[in-house]
PyMOL Python script that loads the backbone (N, CA, C, O; Angstrom):
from pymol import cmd

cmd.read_pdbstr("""\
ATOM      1  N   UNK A   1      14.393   2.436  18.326  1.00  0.00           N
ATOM      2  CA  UNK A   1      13.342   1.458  18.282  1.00  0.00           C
ATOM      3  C   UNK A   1      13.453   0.522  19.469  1.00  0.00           C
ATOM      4  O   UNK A   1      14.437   0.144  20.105  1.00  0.00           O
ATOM      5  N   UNK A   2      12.321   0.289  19.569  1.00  0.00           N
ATOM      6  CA  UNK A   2      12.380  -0.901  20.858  1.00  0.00           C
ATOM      7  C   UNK A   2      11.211  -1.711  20.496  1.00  0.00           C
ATOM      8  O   UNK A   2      10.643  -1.544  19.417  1.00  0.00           O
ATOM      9  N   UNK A   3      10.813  -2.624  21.398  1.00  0.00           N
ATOM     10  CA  UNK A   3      10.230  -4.341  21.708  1.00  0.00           C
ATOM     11  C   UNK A   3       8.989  -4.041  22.453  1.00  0.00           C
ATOM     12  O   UNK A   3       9.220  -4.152  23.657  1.00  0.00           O
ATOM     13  N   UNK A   4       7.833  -3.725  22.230  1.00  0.00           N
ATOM     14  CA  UNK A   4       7.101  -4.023  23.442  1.00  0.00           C
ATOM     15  C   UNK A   4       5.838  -5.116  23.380  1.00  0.00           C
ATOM     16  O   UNK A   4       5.220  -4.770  22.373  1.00  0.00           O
ATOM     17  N   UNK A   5       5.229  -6.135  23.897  1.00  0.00           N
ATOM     18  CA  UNK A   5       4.536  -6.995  23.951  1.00  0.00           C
ATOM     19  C   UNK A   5       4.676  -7.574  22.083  1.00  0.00           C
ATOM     20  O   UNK A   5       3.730  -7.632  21.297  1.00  0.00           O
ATOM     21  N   UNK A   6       5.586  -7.797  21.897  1.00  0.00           N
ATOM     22  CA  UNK A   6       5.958  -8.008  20.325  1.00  0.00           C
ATOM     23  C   UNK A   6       5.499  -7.450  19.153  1.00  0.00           C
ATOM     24  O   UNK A   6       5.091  -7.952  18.106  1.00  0.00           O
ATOM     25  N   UNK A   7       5.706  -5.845  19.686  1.00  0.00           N
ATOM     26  CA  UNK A   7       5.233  -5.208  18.309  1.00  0.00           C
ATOM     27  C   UNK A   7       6.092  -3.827  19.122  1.00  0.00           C
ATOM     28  O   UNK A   7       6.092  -3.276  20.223  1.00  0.00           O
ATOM     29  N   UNK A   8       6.861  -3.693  17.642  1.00  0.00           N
ATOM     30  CA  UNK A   8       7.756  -2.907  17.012  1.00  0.00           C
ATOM     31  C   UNK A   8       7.330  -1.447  17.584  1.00  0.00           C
ATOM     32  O   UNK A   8       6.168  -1.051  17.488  1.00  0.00           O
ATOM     33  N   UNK A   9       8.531  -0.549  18.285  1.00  0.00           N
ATOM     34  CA  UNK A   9       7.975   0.668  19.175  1.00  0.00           C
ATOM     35  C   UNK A   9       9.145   1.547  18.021  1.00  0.00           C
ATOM     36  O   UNK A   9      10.271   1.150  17.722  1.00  0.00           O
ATOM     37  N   UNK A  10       8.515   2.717  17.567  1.00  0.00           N
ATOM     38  CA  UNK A  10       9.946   3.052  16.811  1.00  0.00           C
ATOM     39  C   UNK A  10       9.966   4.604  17.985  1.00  0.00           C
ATOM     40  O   UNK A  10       9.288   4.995  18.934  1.00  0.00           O
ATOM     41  N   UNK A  11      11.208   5.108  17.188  1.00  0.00           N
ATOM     42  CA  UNK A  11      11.626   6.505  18.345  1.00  0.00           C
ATOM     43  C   UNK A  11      11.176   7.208  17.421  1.00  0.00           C
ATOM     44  O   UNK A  11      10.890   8.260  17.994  1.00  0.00           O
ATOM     45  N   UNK A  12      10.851   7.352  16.060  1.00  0.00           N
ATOM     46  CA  UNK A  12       9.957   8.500  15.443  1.00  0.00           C
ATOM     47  C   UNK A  12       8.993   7.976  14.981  1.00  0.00           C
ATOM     48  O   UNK A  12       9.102   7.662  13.796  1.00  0.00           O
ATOM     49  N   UNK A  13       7.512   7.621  15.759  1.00  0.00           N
ATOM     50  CA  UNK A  13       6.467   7.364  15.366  1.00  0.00           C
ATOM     51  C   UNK A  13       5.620   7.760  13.693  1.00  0.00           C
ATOM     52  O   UNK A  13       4.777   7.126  13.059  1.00  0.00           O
ATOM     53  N   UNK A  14       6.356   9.157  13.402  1.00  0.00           N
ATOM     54  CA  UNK A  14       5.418   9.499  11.822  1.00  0.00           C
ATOM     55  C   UNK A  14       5.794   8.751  11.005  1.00  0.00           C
ATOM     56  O   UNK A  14       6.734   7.955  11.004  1.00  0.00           O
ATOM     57  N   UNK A  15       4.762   9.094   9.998  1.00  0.00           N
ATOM     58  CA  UNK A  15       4.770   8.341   8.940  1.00  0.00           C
ATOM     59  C   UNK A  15       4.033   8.956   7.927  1.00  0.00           C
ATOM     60  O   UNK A  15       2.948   9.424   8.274  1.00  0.00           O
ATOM     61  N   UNK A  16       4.462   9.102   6.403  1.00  0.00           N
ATOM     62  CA  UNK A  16       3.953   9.981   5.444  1.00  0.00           C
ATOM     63  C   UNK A  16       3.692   8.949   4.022  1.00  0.00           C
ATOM     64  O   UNK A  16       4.364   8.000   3.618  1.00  0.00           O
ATOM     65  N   UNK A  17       2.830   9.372   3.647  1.00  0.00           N
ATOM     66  CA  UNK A  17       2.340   8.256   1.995  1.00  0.00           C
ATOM     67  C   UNK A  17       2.848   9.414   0.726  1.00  0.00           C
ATOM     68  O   UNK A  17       2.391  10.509   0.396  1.00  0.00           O
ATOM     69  N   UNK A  18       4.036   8.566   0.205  1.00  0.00           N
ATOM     70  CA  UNK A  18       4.335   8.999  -0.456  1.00  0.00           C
ATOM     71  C   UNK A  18       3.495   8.939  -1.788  1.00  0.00           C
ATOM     72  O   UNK A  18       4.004   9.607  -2.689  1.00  0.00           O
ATOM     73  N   UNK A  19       2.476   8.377  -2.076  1.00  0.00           N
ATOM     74  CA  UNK A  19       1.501   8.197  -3.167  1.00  0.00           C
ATOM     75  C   UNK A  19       1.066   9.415  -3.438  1.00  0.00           C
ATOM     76  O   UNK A  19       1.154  10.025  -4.504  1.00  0.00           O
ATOM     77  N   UNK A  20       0.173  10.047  -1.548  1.00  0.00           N
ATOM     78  CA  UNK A  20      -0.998  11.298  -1.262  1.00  0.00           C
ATOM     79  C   UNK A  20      -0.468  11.820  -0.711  1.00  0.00           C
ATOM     80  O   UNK A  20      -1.061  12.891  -0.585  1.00  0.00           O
ATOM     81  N   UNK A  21       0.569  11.836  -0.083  1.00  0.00           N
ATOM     82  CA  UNK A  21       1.496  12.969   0.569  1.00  0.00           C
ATOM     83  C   UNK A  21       0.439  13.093   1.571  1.00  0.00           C
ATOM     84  O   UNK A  21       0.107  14.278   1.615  1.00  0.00           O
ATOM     85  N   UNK A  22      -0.477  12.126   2.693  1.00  0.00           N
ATOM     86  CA  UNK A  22      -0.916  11.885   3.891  1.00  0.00           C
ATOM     87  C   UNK A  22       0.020  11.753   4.827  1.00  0.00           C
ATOM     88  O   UNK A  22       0.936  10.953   4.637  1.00  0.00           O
ATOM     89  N   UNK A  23      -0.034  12.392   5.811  1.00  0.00           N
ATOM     90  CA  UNK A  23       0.946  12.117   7.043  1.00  0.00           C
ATOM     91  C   UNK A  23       0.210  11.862   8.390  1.00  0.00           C
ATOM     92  O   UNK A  23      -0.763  12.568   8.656  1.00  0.00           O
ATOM     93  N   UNK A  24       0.652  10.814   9.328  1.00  0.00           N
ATOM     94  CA  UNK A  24       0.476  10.453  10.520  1.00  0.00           C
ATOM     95  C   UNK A  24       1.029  10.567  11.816  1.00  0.00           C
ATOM     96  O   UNK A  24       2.235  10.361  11.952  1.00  0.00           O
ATOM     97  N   UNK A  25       0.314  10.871  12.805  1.00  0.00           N
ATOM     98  CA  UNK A  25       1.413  10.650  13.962  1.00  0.00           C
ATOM     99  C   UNK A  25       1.755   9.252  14.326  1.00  0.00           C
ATOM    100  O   UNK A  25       2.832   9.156  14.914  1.00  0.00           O
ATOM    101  N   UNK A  26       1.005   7.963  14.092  1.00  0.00           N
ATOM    102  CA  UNK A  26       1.289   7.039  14.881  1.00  0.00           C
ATOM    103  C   UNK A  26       1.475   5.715  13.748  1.00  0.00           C
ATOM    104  O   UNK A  26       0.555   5.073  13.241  1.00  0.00           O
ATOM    105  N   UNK A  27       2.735   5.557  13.561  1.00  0.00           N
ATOM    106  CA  UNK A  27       2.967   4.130  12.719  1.00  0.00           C
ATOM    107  C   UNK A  27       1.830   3.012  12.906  1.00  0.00           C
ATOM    108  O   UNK A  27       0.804   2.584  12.378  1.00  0.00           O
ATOM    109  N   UNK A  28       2.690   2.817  14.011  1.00  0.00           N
ATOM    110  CA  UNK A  28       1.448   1.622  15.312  1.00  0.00           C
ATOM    111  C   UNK A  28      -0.198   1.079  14.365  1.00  0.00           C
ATOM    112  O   UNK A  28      -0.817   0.116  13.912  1.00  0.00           O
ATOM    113  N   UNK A  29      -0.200   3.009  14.608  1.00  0.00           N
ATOM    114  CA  UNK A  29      -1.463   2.553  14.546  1.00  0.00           C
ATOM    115  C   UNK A  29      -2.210   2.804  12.792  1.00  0.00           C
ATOM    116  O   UNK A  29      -3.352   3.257  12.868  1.00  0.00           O
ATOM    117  N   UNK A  30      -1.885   2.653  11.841  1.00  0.00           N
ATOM    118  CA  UNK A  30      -1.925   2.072  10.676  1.00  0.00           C
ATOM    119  C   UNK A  30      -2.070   0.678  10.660  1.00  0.00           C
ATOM    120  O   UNK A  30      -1.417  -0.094  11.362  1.00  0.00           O
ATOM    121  N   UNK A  31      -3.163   0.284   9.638  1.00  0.00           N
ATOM    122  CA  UNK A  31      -3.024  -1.273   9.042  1.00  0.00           C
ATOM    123  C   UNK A  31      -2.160  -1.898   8.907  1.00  0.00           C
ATOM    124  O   UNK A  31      -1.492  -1.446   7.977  1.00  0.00           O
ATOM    125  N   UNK A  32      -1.587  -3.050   9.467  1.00  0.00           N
ATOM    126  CA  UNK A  32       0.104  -3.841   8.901  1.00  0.00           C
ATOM    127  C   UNK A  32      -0.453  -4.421   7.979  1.00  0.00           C
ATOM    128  O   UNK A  32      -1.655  -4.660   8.095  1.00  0.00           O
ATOM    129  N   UNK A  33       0.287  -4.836   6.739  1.00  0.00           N
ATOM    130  CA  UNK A  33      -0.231  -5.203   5.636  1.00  0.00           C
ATOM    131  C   UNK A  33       0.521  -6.553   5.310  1.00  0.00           C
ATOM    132  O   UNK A  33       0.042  -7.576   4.821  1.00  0.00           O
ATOM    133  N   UNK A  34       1.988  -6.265   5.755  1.00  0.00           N
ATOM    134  CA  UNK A  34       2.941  -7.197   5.798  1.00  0.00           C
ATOM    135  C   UNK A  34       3.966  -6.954   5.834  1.00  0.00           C
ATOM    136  O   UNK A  34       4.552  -6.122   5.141  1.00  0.00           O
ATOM    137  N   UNK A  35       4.606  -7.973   7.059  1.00  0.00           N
ATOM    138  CA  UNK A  35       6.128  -7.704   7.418  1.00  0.00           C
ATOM    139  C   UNK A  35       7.045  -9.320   6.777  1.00  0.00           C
ATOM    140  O   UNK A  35       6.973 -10.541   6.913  1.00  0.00           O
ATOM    141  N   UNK A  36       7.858  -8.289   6.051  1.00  0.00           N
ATOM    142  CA  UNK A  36       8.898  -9.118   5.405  1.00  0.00           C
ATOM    143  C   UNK A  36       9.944  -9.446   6.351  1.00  0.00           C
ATOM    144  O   UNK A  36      10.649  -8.453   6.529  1.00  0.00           O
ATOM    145  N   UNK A  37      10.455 -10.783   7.258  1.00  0.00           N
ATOM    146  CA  UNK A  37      11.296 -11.007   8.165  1.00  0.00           C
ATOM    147  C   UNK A  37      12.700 -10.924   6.934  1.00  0.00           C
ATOM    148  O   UNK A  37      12.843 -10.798   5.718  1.00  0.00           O
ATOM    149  N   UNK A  38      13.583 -11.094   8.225  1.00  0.00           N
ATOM    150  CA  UNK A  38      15.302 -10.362   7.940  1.00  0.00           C
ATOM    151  C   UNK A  38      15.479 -11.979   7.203  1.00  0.00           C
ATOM    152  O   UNK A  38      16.618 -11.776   6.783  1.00  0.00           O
ATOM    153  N   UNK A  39      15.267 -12.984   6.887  1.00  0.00           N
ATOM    154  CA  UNK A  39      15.694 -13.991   6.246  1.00  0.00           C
ATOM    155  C   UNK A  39      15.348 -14.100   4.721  1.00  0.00           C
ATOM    156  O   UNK A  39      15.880 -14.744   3.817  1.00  0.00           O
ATOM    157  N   UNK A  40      14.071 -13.087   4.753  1.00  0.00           N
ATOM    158  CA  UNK A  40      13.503 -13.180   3.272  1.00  0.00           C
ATOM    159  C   UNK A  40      14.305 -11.989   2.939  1.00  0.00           C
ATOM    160  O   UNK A  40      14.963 -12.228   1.926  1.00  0.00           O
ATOM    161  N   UNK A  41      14.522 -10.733   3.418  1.00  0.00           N
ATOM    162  CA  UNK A  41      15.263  -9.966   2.800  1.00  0.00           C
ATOM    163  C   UNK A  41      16.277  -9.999   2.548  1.00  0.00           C
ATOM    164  O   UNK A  41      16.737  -9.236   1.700  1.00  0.00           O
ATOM    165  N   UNK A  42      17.186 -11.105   3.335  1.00  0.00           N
ATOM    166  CA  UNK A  42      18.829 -11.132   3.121  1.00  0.00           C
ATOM    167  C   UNK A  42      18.724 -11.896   2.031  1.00  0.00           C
ATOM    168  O   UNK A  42      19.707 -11.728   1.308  1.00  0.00           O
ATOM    169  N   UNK A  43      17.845 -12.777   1.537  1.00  0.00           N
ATOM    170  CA  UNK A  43      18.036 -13.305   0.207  1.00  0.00           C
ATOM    171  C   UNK A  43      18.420 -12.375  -0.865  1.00  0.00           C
ATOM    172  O   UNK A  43      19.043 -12.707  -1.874  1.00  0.00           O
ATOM    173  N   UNK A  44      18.087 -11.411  -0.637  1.00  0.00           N
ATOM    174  CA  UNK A  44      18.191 -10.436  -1.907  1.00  0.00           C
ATOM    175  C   UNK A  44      19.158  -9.197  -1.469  1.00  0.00           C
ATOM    176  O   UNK A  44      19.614  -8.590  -2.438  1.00  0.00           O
ATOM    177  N   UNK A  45      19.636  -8.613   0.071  1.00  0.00           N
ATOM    178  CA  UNK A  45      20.783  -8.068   0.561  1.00  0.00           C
ATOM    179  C   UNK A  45      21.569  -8.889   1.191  1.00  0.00           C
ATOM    180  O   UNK A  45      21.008  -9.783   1.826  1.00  0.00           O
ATOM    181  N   UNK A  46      22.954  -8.838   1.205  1.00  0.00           N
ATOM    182  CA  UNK A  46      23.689  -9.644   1.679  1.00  0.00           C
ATOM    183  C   UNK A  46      24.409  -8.377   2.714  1.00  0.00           C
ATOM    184  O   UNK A  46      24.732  -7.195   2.591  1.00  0.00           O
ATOM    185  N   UNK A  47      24.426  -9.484   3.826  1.00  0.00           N
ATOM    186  CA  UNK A  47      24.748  -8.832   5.090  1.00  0.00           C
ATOM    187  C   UNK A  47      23.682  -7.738   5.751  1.00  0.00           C
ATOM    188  O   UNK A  47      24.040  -6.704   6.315  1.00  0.00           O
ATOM    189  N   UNK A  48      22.108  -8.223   5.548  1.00  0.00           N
ATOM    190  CA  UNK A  48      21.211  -7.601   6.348  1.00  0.00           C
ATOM    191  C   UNK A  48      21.027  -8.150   7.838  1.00  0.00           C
ATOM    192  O   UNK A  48      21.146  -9.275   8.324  1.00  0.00           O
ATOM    193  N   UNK A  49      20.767  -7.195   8.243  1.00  0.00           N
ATOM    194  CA  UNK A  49      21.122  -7.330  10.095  1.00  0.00           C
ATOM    195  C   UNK A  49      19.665  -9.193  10.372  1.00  0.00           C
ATOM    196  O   UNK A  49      18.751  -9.352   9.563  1.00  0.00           O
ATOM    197  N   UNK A  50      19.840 -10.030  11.373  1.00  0.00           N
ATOM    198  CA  UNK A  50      19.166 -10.595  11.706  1.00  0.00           C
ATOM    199  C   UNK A  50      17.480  -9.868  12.544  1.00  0.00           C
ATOM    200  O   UNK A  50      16.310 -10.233  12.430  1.00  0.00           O
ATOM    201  N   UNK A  51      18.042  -8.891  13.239  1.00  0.00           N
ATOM    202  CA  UNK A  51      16.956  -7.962  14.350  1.00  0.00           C
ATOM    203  C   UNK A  51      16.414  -7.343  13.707  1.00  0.00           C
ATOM    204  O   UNK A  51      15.456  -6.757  14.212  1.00  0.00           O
ATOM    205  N   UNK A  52      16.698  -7.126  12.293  1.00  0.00           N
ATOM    206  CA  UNK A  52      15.645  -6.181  11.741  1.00  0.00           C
ATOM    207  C   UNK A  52      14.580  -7.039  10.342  1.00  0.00           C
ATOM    208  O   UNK A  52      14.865  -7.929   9.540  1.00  0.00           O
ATOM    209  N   UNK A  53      13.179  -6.157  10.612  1.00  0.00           N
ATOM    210  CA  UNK A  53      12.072  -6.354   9.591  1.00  0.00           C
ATOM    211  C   UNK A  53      11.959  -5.110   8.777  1.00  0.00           C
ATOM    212  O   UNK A  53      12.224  -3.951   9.097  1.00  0.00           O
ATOM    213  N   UNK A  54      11.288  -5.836   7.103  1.00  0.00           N
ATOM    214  CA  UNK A  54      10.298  -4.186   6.675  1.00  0.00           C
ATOM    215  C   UNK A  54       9.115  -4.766   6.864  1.00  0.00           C
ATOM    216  O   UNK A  54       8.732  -5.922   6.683  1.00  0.00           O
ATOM    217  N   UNK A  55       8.420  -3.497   7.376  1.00  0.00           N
ATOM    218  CA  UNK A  55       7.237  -3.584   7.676  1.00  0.00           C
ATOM    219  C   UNK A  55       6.529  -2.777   6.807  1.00  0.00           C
ATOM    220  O   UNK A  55       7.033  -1.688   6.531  1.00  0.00           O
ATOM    221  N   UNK A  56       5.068  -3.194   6.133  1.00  0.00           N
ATOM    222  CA  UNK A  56       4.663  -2.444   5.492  1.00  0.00           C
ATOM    223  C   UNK A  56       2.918  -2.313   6.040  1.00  0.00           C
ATOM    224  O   UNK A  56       2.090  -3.173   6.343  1.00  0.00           O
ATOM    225  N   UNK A  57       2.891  -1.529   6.011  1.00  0.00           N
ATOM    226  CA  UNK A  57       1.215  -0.289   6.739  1.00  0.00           C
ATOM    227  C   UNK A  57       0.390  -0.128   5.277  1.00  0.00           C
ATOM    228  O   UNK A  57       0.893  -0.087   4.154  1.00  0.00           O
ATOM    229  N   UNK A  58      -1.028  -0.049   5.643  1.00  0.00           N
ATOM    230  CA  UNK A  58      -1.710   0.656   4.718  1.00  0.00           C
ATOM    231  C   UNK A  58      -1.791   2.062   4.972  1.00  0.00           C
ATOM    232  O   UNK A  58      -1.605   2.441   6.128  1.00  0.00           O
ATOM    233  N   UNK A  59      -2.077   3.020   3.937  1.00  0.00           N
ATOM    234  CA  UNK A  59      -2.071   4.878   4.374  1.00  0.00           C
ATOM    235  C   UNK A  59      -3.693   4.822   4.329  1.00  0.00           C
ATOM    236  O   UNK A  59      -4.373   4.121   3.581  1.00  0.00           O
ATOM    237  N   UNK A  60      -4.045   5.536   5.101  1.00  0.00           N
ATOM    238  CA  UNK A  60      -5.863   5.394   5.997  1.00  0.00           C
ATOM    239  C   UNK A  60      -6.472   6.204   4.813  1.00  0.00           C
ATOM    240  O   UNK A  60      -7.683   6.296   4.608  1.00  0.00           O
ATOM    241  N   UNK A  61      -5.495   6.780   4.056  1.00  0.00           N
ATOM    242  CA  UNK A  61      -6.151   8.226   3.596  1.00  0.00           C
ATOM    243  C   UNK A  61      -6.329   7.539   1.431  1.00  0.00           C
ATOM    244  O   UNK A  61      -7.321   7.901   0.797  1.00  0.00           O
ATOM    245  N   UNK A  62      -5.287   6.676   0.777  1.00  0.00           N
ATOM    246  CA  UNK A  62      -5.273   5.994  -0.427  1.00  0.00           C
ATOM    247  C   UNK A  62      -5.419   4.372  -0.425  1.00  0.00           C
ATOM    248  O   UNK A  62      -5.877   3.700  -1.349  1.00  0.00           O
ATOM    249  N   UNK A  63      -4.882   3.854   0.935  1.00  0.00           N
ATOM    250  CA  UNK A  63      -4.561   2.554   0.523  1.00  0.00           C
ATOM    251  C   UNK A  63      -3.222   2.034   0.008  1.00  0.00           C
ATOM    252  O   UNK A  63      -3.081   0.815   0.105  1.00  0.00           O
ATOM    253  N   UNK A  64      -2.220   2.722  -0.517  1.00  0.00           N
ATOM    254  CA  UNK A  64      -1.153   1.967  -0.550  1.00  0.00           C
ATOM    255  C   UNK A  64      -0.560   2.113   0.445  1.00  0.00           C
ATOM    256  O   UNK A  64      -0.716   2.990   1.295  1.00  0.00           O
ATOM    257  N   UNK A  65       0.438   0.954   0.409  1.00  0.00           N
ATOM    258  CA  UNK A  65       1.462   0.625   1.220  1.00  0.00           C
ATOM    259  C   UNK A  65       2.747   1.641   1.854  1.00  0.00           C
ATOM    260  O   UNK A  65       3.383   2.423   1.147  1.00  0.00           O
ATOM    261  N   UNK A  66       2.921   1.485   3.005  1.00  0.00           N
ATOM    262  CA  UNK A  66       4.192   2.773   3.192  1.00  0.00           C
ATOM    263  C   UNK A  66       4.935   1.680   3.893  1.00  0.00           C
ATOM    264  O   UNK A  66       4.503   0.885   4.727  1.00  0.00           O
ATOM    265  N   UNK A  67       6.498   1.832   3.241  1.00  0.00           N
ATOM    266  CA  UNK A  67       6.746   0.613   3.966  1.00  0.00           C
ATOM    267  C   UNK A  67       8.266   1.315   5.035  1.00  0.00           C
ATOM    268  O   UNK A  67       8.588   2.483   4.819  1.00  0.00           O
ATOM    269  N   UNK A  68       9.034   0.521   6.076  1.00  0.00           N
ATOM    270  CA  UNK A  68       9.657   1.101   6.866  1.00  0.00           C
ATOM    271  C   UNK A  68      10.642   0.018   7.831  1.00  0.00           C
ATOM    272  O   UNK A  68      10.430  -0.468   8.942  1.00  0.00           O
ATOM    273  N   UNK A  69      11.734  -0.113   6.937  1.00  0.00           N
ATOM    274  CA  UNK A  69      12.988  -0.457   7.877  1.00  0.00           C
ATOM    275  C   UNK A  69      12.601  -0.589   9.284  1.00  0.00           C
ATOM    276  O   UNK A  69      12.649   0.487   9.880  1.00  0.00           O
ATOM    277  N   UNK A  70      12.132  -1.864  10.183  1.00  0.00           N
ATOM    278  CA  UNK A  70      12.239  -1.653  12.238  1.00  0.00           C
ATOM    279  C   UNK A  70      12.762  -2.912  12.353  1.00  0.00           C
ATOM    280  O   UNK A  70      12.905  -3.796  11.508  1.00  0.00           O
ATOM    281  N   UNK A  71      13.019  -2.868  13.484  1.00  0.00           N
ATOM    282  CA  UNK A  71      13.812  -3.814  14.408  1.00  0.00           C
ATOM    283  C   UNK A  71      12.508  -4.903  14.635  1.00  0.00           C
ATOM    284  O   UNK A  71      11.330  -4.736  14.318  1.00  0.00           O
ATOM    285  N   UNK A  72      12.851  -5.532  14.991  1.00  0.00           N
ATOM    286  CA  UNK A  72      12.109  -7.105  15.234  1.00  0.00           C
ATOM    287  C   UNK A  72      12.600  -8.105  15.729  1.00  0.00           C
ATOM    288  O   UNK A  72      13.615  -8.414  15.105  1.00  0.00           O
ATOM    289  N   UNK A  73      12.387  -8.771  16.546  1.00  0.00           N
ATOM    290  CA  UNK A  73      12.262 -10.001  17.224  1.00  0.00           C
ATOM    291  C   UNK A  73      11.329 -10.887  17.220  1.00  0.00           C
ATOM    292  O   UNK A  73      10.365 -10.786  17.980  1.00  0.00           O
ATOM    293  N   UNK A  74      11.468 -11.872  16.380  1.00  0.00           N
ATOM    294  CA  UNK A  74      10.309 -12.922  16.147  1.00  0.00           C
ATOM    295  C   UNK A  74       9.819 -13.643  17.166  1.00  0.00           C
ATOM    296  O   UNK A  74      10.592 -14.225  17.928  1.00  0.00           O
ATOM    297  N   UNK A  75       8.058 -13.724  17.368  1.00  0.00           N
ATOM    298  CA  UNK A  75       8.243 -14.478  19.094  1.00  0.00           C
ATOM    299  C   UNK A  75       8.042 -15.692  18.716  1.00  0.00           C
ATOM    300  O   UNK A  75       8.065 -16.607  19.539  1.00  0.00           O
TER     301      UNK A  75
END
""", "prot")
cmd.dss("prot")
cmd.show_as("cartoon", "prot")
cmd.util.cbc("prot")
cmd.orient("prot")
């Protein structure tokens, strides 16, 4: 994963809805629905990394959420 103009580049772009079993080539480019920063999640894991977010997408094809462990840097 990497950083670019502050949005999250991952090294395996797919992404599959486990609801419809829809699959994508491009994370990116899915709806963000909402990203949970590393401070709200360490409330509830202890010892979650600071650099990382979950990010959660809408699936183009049902509407729910697919959500996905990335790296982040808050700007």
């Amino acid at each position: 994963m990497a950083i670019r103009n502050g949005e999250v580049v991952l090294m395996d772009p797919e992404a599959s809805c486990s609801a419809c079993r829809a699959t994508f080539d491009e994370w990116a480019a899915l709806e963000l629905v909402a990203r949970i920063e590393s401070t709200e999640v360490e409330r509830l894991i202890r010892g979650w990394s600071a650099n990382l977010c979950i990010e959660v997408r809408a699936c183009r094809w049902c509407g729910k959420g697919i959500t996905r462990k990335c790296e982040w840097v808050s700007p």
